[in-house]
C-alpha positions in Angstrom: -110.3 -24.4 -26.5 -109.3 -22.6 -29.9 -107.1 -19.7 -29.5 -107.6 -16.8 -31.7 -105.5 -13.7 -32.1 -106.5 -10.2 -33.9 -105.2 -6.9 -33.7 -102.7 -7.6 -30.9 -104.9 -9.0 -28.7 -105.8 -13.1 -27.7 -109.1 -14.8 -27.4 -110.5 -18.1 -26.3 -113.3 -19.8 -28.3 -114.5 -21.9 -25.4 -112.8 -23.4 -22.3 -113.3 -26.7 -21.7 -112.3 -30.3 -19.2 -110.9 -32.8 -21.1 -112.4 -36.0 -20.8 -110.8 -39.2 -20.8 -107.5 -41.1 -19.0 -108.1 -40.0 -15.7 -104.1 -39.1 -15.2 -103.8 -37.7 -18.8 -106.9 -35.6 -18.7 -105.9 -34.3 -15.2 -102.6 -33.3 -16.5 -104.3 -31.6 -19.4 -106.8 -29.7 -17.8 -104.2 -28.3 -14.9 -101.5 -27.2 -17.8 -102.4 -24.6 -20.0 -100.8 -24.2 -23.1 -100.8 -20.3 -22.2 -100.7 -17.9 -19.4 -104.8 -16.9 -18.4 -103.0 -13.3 -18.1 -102.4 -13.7 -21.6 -105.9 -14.0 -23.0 -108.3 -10.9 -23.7 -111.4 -12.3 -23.6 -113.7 -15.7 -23.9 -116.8 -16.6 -26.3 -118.2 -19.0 -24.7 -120.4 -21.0 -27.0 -122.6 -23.0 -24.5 -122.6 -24.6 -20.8 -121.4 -27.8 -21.1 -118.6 -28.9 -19.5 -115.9 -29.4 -22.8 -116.5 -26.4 -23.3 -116.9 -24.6 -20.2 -115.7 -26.5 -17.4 -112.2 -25.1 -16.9 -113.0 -21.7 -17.0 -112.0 -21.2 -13.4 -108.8 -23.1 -14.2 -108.1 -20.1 -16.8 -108.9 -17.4 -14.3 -106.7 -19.5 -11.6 -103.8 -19.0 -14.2 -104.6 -15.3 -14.3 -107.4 -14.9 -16.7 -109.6 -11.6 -15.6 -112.2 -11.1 -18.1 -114.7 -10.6 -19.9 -116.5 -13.9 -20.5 -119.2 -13.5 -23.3 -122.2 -16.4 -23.9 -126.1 -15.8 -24.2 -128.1 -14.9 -21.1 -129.3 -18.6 -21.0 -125.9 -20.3 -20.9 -124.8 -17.8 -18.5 -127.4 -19.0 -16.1 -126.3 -22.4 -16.4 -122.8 -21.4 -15.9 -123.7 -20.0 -12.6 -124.7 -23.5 -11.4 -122.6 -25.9 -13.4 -119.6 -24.3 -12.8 -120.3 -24.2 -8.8 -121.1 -27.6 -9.2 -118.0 -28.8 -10.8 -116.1 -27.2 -8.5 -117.7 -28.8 -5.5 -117.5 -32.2 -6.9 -114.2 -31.2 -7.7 -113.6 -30.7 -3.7 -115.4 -33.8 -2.9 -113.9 -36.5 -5.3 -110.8 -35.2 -4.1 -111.8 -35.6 -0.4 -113.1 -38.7 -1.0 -110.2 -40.0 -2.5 -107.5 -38.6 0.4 -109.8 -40.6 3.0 -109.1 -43.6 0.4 -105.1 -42.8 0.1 -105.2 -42.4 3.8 -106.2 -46.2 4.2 -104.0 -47.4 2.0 -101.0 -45.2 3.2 -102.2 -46.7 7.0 -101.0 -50.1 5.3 -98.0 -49.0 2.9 -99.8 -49.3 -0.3 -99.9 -45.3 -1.5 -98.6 -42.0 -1.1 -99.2 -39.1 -2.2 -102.2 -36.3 -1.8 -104.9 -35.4 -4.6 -105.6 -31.7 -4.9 -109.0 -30.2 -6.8 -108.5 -29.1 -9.9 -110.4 -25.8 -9.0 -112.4 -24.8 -5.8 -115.8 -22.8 -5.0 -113.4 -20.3 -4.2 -111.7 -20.3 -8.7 -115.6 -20.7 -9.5 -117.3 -17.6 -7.4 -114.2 -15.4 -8.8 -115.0 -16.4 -12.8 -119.2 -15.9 -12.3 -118.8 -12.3 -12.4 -117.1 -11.7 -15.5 -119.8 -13.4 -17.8 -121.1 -10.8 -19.8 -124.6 -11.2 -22.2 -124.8 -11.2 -25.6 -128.2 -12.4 -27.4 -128.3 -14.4 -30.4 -128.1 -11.8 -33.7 -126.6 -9.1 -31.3 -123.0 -8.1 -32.6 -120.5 -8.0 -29.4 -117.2 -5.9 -30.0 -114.1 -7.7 -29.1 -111.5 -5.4 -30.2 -111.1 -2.4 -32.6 -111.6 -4.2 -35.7 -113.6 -7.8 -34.7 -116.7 -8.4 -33.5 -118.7 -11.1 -33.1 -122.5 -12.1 -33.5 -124.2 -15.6 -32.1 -127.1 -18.2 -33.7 -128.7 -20.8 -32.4 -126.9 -23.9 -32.6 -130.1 -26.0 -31.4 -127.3 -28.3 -29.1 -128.6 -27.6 -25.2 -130.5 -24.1 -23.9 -128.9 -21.1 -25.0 -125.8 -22.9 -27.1 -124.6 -21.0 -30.2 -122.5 -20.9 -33.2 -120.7 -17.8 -33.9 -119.2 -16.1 -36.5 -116.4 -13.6 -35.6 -115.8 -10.5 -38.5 -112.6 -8.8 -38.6 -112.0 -5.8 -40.8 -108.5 -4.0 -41.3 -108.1 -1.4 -43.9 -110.7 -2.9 -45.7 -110.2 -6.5 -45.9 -112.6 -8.5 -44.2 -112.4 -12.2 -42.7 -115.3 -14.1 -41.2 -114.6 -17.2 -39.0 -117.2 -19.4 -37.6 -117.2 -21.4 -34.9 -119.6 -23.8 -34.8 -119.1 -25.0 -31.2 -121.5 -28.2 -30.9 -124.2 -28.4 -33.9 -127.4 -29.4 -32.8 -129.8 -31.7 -34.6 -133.7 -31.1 -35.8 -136.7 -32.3 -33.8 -134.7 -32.6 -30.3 -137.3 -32.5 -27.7 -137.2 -28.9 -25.7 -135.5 -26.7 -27.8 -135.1 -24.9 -31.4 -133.4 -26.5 -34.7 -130.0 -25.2 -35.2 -130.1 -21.7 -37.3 -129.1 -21.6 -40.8 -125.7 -19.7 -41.0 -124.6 -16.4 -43.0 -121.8 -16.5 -45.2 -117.8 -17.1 -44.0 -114.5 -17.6 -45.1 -113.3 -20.3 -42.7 -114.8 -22.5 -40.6 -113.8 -24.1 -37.2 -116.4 -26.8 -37.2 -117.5 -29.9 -35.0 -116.8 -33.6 -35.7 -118.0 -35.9 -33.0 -120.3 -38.0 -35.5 -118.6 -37.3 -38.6 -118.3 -41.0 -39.3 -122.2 -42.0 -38.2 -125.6 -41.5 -38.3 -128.0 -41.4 -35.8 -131.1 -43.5 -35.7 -134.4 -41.2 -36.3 -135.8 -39.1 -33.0 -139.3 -40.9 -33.5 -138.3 -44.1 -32.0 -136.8 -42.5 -28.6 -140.3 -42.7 -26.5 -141.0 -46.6 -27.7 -137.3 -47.3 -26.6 -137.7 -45.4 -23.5 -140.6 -47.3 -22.7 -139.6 -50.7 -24.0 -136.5 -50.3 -21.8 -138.3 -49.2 -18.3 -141.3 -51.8 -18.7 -138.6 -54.0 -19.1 -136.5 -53.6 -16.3 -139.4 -52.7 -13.8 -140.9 -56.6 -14.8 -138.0 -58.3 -13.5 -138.1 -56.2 -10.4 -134.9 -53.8 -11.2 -133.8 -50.5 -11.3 -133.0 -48.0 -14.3 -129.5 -46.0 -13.6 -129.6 -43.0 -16.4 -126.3 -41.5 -16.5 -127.1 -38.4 -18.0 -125.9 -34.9 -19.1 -127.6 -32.1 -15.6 -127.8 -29.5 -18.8 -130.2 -30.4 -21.4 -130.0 -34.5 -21.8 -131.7 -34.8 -18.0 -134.8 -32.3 -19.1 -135.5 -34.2 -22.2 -135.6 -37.6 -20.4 -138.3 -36.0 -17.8 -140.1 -34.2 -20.6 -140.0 -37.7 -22.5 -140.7 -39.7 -19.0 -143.7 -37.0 -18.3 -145.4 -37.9 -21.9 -145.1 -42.0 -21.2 -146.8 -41.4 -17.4 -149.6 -39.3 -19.0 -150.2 -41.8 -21.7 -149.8 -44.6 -18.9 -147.6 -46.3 -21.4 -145.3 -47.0 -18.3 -145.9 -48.9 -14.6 -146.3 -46.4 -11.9 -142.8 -46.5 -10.4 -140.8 -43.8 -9.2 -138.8 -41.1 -11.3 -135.6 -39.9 -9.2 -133.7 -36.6 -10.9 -130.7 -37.1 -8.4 -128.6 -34.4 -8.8 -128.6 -31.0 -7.6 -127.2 -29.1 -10.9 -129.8 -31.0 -12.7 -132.4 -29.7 -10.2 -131.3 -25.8 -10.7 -130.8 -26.1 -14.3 -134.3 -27.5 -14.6 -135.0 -24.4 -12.7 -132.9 -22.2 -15.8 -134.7 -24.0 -18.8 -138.2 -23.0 -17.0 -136.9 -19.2 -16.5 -136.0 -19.4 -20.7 -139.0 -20.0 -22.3 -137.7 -18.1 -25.1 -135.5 -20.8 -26.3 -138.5 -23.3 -26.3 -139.8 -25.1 -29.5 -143.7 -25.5 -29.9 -143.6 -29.0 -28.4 -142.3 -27.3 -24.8 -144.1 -24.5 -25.2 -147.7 -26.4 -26.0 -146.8 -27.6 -22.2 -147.0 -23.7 -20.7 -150.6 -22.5 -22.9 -151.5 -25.5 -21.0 -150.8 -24.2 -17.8 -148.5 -27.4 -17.1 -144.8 -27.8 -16.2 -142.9 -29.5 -18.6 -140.4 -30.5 -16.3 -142.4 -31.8 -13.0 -145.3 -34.8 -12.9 -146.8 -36.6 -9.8 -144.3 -39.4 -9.8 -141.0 -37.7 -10.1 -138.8 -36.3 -7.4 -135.6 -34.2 -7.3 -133.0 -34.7 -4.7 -130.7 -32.1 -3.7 -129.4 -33.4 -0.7 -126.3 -36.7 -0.2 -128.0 -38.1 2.8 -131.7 -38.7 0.5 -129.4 -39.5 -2.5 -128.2 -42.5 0.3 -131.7 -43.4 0.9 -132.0 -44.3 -2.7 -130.2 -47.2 -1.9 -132.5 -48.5 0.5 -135.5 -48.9 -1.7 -137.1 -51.9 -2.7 -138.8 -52.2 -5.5 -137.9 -50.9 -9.5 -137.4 -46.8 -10.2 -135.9 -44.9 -12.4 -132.6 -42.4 -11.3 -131.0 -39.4 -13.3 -128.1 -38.7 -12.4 -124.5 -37.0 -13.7 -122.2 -36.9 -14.7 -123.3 -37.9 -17.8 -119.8 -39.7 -19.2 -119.6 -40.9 -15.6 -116.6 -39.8 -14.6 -117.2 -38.2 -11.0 -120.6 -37.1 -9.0 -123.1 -39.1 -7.9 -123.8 -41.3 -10.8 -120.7 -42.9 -9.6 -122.2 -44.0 -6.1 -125.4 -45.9 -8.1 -123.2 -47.5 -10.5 -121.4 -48.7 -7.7 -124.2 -49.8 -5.5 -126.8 -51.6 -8.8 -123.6 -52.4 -11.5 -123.6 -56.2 -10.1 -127.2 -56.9 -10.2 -128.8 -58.4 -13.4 -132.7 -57.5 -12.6 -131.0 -53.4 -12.9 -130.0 -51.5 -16.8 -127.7 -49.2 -17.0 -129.3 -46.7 -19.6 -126.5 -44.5 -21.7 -128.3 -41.6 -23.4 -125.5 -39.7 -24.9 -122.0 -39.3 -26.7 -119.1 -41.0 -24.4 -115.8 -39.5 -24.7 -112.8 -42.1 -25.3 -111.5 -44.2 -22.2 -114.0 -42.8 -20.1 -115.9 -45.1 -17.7 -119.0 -44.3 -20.0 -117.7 -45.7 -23.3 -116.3 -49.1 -21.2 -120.1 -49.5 -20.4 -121.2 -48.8 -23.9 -118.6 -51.1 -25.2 -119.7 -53.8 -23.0 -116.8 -54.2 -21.1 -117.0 -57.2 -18.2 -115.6 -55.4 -15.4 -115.0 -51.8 -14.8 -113.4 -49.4 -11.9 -115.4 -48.1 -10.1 -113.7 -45.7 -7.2 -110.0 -47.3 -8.2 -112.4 -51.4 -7.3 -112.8 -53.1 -9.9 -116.9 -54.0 -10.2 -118.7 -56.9 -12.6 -120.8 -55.6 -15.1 -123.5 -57.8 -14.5 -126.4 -55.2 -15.2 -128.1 -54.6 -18.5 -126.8 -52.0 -20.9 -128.7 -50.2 -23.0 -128.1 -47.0 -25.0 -130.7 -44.2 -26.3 -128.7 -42.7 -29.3 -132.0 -40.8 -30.6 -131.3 -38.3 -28.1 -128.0 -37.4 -28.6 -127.3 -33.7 -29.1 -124.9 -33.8 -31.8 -125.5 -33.3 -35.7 -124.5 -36.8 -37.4 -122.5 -36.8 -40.6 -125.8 -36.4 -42.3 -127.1 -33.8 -40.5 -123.8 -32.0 -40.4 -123.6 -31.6 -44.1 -127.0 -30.2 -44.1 -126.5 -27.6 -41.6 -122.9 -26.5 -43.9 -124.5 -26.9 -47.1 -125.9 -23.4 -47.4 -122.9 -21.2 -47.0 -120.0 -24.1 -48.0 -120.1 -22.2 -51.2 -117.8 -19.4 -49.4 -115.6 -21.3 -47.6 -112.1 -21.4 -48.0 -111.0 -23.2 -45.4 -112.4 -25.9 -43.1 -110.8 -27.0 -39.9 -112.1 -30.1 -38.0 -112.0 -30.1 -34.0 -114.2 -32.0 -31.4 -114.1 -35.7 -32.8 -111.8 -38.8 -32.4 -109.6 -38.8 -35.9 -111.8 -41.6 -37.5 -115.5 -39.2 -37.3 -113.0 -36.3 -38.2 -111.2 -38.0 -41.5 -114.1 -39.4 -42.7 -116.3 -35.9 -42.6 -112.9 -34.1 -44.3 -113.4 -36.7 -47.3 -117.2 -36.2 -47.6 -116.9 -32.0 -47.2 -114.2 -32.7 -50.0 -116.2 -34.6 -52.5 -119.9 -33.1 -51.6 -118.5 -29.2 -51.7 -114.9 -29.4 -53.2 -113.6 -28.0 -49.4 -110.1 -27.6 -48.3 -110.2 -29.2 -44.9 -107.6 -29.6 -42.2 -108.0 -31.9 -39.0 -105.8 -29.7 -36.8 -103.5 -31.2 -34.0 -103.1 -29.8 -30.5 -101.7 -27.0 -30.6 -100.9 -26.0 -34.3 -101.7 -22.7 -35.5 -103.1 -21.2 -38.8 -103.0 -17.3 -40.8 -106.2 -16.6 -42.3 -104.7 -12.9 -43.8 
């Protein structure tokens, strides 16, 4: 959530939930460090939720428009933000029922609230407005703004705003989240025109990611694995992108018969409509996903997987005997339905948990990933007993490597670096490399301080 001012008026790069200490990020994400009435207008780089979540949080504080993002991450808007919004209503229903209990025996008080309802989410939909990659969008008399491919998730983008006054010009680019080559489904991130300053991604500043390659042979090493000691697979994963590369990767295995005929369960219903938005965008495809349509096939559907929109067959899940594989979010784990599974398989050996992506700080995620012993689940505390296992190849971030190689071409230009979107220790160790690879003057900002680039 970068807050940009020109010519009088205030805009919003992105508008994301914090993720992390339940209280802290709650707190956060209700108290904006502005009025919504206050902001002009949003560029919304893509759908995910840090960096589109709280958008009906903005509009709740007064926020009325216009919300700009390409047509593809518009669509996915539509869903995910309905969907945070009603798991919003129904943690925090879930939760009172819970308080209720423990008030009946003098142990709580208190009432949680949503953070936003259906009602904050149907009132933002409308003021998304489209704007396709290489298509300048005017923001104000003197700035515009034009959007590339970042290559992160369907439809995500960097953009670089241009302001010109009496002359002088001044390019900012935001790179929102960088993608990396070679990701199943969708295109490499563009190479970027020429800029003066650069608000840019950290998350793996400090690491590099193992090479893309090896993600089927782990994928498959992992399910044959825990389907021969009679388990199940539990995928926490990202609904918007991450889950449609596990069934496209998931669809190759079964047609190679490289795994045992078992079930496939895509348990969530955002996952099942953005599915739904990735087959509507062919135009963001790469050749791999499109080979799939000139063969008349869907990339996203095979004989052994099933999608489950409704709670009472997500229930059923339970009942099964027998290995399968479930996908289901939230993909740091931190409310929806993944929740209920971890709860119900956590505690039994013969099951893996299997992490596929970034895990924010203090989040239930990153206490699996670190191989913590016990874990709340639902405010009880559960024994990690389960295997854990983590599929870094598909995570949708740049690394440091690949992050130097996507700034490389126009770091020339740049006068001015400012690193966001990492935990200090990926941030300060991409500021020394950008230093001593291009000789750039870089900042790691801190909440809430502000910059002149006149």
């Amino acid at each position: 959530m970068h807050l940009v001012e020109s010519g009088g008026k205030r805009y919003l790069l992105d508008c994301g939930l914090h993720q992390g200490r339940r209280k802290e990020a709650d707190r956060k994400n209700r108290e904006l460090p502005f009025s919504g009435s206050s902001i002009d207008a949003v560029v919304l780089s893509h759908a995910h939720t840090d960096h589109a979540g709280n958008l009906p949080t903005l509009v709740k504080h007064g926020f009325s428009g216009p919300i700009y993002a390409t047509p593809a991450t518009i669509d996915l808007c539509n869903w995910m933000l309905r969907d945070s919004a009603h798991i919003q209503e129904k943690d925090a229903e879930f939760l009172n029922k819970r308080l209720e209990h423990r008030k009946s025996k003098g142990l709580a008080d208190g009432h949680v609230v949503p953070l936003y309802t259906m009602e904050d989410a149907e009132r933002t939909l409308p003021m998304f407005q489209p704007v396709g990659y290489h298509s300048p969008q005017s923001l104000g008399p003197d700035l515009t703004y034009v959007p590339y491919d970042a290559g992160h998730i369907l439809g995500s983008s960097c953009v670089v705003l241009h302001e010109e006054t009496d002359g002088a010009r001044v390019r900012l680019t935001f790179s929102g989240d960088v993608g990396r080559p070679n990701l199943p489904i969708i295109r490499d991130p563009e190479v970027m025109p020429a800029a003066e300053y650069l608000i840019m991604e950290s998350t793996y500043g400090g690491r590099l990611h193992k090479d893309v390659s090896h993600v089927v042979n782990k994928l498959r090493d992992v399910v044959n694995r825990t389907a021969g000691r009679g388990g199940r697979i539990i995928v926490p994963a990202f609904a918007v992108g991450r889950t449609q590369q596990l069934v496209l990767l998931l669809h190759q295995l079964a047609n190679a018969r490289q795994i045992p005929n078992i079930p496939i369960f895509v348990d969530s219903p955002l996952a099942l409509n953005v599915t739904q938005v990735h087959r509507d965008h062919p135009e963001c495809f790469d050749d791999e996903a499109r080979e799939y349509l000139r063969h008349g096939e869907d990339p996203f559907g095979f004989q052994r997987l099933q999608y489950i929109r409704e709670a009472s067959e997500s229930k059923k899940l339970n009942d099964l005997h027998g290995p399968f594989v479930v996908i289901s979010a939230s993909g740091m784990c931190e409310q929806g339905r993944i929740l209920h599974h971890l709860r119900n398989n956590i505690e039994d050996p013969r099951n893996t948990i299997l992490v596929t992506g970034f895990m924010a700080q203090d989040t239930l995620g990153r206490k699996l990933v670190e191989k913590w012993q016990e874990v709340l689940i639902f405010g009880e505390p559960m024994r990690v007993r389960a295997e854990i296992s983590s599929l870094d190849e598909l995570s949708g971030h740049a690394d440091q490597r690949e992050l130097l190689h996507w700034i490389e071409p126009f770091a020339a230009g740049l006068r001015r670096v400012f690193l966001v979107h990492g935990e200090p220790e990926q941030a300060q160790t991409l500021a020394k490399l950008l230093h001593a690879n291009f000789g750039l003057q870089v900042v790691v900002p801190a909440p809430g301080q502000s910059f002149d680039l006149n």
